[in-house]
DSSP file (Angstrom, degrees, kcal/mol; ACC not computed):
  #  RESIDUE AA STRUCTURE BP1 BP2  ACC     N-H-->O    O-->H-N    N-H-->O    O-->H-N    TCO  KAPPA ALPHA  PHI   PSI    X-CA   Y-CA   Z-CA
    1    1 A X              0   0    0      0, 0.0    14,-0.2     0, 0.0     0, 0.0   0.000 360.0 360.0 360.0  91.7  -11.3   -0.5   -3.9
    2    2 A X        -     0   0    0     12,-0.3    12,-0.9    11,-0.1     2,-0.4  -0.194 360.0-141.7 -44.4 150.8   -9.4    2.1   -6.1
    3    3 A X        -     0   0    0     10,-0.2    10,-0.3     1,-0.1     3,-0.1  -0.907  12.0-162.6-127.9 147.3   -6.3    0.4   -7.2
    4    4 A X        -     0   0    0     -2,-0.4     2,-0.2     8,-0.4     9,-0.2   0.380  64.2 -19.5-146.8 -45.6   -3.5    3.3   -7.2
    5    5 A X  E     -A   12   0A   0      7,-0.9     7,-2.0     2,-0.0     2,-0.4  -0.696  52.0-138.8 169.6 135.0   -0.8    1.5   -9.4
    6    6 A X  E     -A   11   0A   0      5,-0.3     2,-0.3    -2,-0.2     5,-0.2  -0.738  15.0-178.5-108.0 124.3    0.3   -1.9  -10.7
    7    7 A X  E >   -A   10   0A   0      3,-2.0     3,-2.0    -2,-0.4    -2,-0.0  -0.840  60.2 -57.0-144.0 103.3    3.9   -2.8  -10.9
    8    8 A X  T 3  S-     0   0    0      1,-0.3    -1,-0.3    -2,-0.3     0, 0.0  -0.285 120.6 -18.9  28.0-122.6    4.5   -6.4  -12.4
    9    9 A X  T 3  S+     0   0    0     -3,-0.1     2,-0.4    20,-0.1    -1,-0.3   0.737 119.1  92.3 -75.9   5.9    2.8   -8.5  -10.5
   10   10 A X  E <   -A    7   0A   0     -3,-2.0    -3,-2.0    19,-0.1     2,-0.5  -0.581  58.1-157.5 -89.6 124.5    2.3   -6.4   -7.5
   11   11 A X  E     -AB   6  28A   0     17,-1.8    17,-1.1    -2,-0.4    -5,-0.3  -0.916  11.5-149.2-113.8 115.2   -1.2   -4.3   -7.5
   12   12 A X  E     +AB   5  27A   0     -7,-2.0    -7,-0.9    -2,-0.5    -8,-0.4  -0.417  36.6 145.8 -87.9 144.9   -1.0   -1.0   -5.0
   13   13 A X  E     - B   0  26A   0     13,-0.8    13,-2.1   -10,-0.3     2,-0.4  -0.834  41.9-146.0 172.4 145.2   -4.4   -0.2   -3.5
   14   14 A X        -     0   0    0    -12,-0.9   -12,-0.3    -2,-0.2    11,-0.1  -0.967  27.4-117.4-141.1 156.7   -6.4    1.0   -0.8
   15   15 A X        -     0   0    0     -2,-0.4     3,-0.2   -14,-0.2    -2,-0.0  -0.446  21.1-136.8 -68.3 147.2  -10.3   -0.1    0.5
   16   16 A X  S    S+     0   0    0      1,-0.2     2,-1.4     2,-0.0    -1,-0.1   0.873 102.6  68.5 -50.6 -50.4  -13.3    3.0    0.3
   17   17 A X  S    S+     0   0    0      1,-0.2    -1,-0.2     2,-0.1    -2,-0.1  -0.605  79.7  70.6-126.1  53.2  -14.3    1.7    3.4
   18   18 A X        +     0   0    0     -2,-1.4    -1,-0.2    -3,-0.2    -3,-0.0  -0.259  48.5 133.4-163.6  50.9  -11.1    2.8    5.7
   19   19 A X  S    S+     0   0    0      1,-0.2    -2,-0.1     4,-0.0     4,-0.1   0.568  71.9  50.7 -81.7   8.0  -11.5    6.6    5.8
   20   20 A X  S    S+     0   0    0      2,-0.1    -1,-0.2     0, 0.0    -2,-0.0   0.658  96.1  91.3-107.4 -11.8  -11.0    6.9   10.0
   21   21 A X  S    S-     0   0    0      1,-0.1     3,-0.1     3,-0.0     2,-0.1  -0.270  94.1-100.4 -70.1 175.1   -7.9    4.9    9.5
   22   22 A X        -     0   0    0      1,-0.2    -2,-0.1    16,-0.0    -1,-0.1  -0.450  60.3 -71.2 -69.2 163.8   -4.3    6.9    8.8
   23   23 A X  S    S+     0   0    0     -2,-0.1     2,-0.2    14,-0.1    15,-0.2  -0.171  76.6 146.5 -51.0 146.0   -3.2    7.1    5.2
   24   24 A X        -     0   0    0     13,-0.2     2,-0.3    14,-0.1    13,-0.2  -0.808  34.6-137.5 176.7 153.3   -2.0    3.5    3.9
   25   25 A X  E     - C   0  36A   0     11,-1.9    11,-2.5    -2,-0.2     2,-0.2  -0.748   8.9-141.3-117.9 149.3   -1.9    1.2    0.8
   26   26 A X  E     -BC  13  35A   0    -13,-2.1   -13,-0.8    -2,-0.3     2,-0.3  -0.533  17.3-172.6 -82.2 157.0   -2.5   -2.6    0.2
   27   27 A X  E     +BC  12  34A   0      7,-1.0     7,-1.7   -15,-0.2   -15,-0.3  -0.772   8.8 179.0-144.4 148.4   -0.3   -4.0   -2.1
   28   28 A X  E     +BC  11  33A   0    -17,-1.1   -17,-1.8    -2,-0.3     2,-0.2  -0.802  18.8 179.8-130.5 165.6   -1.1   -7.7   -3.1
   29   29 A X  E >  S- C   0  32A   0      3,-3.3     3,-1.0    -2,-0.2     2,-0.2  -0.683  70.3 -37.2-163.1 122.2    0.5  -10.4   -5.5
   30   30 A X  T 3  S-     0   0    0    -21,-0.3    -1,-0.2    -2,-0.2    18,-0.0  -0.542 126.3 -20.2  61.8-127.3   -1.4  -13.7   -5.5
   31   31 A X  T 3  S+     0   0    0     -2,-0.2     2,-0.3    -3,-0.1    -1,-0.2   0.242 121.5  99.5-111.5  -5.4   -2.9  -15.1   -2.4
   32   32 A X  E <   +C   29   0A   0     -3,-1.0    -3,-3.3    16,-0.1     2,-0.3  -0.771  45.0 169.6-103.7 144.1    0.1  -12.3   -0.4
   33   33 A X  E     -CD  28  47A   0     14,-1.8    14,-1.1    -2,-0.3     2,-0.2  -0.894  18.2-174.7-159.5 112.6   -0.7   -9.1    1.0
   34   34 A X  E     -CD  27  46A   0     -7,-1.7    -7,-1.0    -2,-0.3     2,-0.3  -0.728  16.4-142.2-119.3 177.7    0.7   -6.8    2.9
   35   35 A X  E     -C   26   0A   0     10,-2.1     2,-0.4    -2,-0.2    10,-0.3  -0.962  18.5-168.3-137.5 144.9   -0.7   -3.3    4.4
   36   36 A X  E     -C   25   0A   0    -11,-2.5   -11,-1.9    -2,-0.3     2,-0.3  -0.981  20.2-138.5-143.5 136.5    1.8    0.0    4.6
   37   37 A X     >  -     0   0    0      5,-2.4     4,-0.6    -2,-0.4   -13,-0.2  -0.881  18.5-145.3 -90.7 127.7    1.0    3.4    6.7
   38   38 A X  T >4 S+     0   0    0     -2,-0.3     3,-1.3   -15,-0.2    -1,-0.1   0.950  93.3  63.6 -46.7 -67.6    2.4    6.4    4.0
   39   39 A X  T 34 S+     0   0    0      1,-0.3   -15,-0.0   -16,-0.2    30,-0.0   0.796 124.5   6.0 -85.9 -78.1    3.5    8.5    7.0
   40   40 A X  T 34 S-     0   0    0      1,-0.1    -1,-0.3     2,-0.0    -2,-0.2   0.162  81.6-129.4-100.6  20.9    6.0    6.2    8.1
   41   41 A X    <<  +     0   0    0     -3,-1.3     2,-0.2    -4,-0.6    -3,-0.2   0.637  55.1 152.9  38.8  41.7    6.4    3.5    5.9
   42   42 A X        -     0   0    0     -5,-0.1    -5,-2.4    16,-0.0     2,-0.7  -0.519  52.9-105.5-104.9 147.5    6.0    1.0    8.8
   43   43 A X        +     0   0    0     -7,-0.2    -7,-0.2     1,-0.2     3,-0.1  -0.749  37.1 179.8 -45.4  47.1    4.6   -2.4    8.1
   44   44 A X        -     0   0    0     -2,-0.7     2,-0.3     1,-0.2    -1,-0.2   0.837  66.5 -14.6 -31.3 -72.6    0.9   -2.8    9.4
   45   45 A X        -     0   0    0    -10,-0.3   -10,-2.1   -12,-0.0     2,-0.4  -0.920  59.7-176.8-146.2 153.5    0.2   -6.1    8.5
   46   46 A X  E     +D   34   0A   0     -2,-0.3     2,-0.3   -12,-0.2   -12,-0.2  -0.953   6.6 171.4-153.5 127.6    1.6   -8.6    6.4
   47   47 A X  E     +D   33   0A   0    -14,-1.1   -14,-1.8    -2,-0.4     3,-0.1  -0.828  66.7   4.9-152.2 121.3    0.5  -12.2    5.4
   48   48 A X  S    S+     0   0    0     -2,-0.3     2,-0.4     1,-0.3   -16,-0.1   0.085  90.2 105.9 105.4 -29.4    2.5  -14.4    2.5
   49   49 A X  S    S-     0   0    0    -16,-0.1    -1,-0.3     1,-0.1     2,-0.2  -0.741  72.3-118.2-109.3 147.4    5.0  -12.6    1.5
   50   50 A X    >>  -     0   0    0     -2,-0.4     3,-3.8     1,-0.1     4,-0.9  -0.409  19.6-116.5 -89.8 142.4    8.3  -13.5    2.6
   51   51 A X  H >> S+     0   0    0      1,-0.3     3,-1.1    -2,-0.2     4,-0.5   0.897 115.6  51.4 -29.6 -60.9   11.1  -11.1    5.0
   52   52 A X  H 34 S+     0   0    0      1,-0.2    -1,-0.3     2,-0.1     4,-0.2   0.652 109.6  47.5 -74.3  -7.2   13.5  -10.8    2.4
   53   53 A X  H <> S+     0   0    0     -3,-3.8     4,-0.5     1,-0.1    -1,-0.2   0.630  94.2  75.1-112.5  16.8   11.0   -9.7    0.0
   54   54 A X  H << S+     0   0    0     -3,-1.1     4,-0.4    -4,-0.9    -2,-0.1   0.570  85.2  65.3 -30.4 -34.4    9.3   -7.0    2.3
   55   55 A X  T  X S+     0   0    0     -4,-0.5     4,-2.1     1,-0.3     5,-0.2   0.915 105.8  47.5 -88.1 -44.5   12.3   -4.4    2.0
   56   56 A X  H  > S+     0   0    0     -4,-0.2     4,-0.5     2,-0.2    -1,-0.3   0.611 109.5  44.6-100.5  -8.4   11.4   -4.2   -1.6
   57   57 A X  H >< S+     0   0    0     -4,-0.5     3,-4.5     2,-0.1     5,-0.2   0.549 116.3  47.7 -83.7 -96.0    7.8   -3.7   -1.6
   58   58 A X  H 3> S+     0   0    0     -4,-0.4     4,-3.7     1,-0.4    -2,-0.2   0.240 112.1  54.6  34.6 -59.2    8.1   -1.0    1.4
   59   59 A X  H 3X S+     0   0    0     -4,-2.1     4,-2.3     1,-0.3    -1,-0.4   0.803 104.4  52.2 -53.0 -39.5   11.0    0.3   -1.1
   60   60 A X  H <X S+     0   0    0     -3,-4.5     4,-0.6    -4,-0.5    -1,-0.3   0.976 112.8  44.8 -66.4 -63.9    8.1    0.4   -4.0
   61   61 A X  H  4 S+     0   0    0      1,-0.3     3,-0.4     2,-0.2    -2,-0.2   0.818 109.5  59.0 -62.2 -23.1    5.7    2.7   -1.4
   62   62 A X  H >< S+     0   0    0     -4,-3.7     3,-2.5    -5,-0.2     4,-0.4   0.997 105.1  43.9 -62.1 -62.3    8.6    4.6   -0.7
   63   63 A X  H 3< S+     0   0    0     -4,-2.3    -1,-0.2     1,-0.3    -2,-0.2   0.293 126.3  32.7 -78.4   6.1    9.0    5.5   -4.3
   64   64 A X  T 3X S+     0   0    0     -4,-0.6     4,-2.2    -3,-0.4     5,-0.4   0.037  76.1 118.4-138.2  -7.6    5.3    6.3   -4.8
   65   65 A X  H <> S+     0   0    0     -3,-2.5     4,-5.5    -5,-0.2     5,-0.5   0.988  75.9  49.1 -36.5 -80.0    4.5    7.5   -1.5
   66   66 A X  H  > S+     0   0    0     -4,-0.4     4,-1.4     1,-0.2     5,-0.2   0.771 113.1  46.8 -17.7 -70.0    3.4   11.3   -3.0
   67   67 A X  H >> S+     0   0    0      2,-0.2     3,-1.7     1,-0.2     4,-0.6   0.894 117.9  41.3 -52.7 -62.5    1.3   10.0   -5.6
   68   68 A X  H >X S+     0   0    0     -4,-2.2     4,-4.0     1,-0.3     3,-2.3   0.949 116.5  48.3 -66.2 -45.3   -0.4    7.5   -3.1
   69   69 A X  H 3< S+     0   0    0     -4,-5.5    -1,-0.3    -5,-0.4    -2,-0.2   0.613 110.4  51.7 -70.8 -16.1   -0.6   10.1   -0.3
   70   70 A X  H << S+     0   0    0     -3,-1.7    -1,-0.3    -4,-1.4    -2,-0.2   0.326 113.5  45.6-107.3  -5.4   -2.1   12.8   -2.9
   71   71 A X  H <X S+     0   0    0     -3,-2.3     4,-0.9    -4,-0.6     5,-0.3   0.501 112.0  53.6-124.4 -18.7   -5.2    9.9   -4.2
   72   72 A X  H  X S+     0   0    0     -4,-4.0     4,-0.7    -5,-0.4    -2,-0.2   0.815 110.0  41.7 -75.5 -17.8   -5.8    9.1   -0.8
   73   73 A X  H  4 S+     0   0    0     -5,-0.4    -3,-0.1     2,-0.2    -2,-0.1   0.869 113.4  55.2 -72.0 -35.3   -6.4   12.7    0.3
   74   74 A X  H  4 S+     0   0    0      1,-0.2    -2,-0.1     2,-0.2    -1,-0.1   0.825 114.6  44.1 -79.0 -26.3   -8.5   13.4   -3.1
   75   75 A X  H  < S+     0   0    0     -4,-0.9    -1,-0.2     1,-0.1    -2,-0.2   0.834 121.9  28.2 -89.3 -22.4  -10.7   10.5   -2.1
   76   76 A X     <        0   0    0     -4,-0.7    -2,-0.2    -5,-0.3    -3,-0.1   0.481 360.0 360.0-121.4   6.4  -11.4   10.7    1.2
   77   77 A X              0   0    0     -4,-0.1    -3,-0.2    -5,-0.1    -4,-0.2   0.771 360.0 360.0  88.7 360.0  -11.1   14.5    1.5
């Protein structure tokens, strides 16, 4: 599971083993984790992390989207 970029505690990442899904990052910080589709920066799945601090990770893939969206392409082709 490349991890893609580390931003205090929060570590951006995505599994090998999810190339039929659409482009998307993990991002985790402790025992919370949430899952973000690049194309539309919609919210798969989310478990730990609290509403009000959602906006700001989202905000984080937003600002990193390219970069993410340009090492998921180079890895899975």
């Amino acid at each position: 599971m490349p991890t893609l970029l580390r931003i205090g505690a929060f570590r951006f990442y995505f599994y090998s083993h999810e190339p039929n899904e659409p482009p998307h990052v993990h991002v985790d910080r402790g025992d919370a984790t949430i899952k973000i589709w690049l194309e539309s920066l919609e919210v798969a799945k989310s478990r730990g992390f609290r509403a009000h601090e959602i906006g700001g990770i989202v905000a984080m893939v937003e600002q990193n989207r390219t970069a993410f969206m340009e090492a998921w392409h180079e890895y899975f082709g």
